[in-house]
C-alpha positions in Angstrom: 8.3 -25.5 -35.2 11.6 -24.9 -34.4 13.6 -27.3 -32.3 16.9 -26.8 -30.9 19.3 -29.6 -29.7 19.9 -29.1 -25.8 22.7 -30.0 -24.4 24.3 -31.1 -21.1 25.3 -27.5 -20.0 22.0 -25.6 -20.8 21.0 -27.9 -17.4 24.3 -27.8 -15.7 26.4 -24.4 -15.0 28.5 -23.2 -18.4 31.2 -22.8 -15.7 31.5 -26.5 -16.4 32.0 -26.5 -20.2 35.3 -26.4 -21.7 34.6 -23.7 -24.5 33.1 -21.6 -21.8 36.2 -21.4 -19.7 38.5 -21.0 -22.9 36.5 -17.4 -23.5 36.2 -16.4 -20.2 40.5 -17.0 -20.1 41.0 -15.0 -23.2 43.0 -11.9 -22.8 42.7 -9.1 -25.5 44.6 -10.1 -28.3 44.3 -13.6 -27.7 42.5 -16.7 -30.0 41.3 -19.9 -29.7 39.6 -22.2 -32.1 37.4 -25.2 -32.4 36.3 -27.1 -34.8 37.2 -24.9 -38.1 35.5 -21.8 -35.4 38.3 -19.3 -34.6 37.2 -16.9 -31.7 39.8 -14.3 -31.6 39.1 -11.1 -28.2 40.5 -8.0 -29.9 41.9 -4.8 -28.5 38.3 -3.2 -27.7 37.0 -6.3 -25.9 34.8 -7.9 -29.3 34.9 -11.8 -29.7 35.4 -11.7 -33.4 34.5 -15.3 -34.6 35.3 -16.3 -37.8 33.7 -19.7 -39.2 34.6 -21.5 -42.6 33.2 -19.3 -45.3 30.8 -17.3 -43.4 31.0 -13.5 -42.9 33.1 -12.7 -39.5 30.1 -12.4 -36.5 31.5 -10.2 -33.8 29.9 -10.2 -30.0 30.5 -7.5 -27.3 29.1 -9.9 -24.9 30.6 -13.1 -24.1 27.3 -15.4 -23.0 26.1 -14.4 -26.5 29.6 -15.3 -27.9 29.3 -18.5 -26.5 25.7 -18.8 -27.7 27.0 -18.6 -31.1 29.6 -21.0 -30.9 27.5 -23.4 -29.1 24.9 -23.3 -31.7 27.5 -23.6 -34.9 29.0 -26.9 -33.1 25.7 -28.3 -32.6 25.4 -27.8 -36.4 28.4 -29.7 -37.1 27.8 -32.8 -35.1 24.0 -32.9 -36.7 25.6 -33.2 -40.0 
């Protein structure tokens, strides 16, 4: 079975959480990073997001951006 960790925004609005509001501020051309996670918005509107040795992800939608992000944090503070 598989279990994922919930946290305080999945009851809450995402409008409240921090990361949230750092993507939806990002203008093309911009980055941010968290945690080892770089998010980087490039000139076609993808959230390229590029985590410690993993292949680059890149997400045309931000809520599944976020989703991404969210999840690989919630890795880190379960190890």
């Amino acid at each position: 079975m598989d279990r994922k960790q919930t946290t305080i925004y999945d009851y809450l609005s995402k409008k409240d959480d921090e990361l949230y509001i750092k993507l939806v501020n990002l203008k093309n051309g911009d980055s941010i990073s968290t945690e080892n996670i770089i998010i980087y918005l490039n000139k076609f509107g993808f959230y390229e997001v590029s985590y410690q040795d993993e292949e680059e992800s890149a997400f045309r939608q931000l809520t599944d951006c976020y989703n991404y992000v969210s999840e690989k944090l919630d890795e880190l503070k379960m190890k």
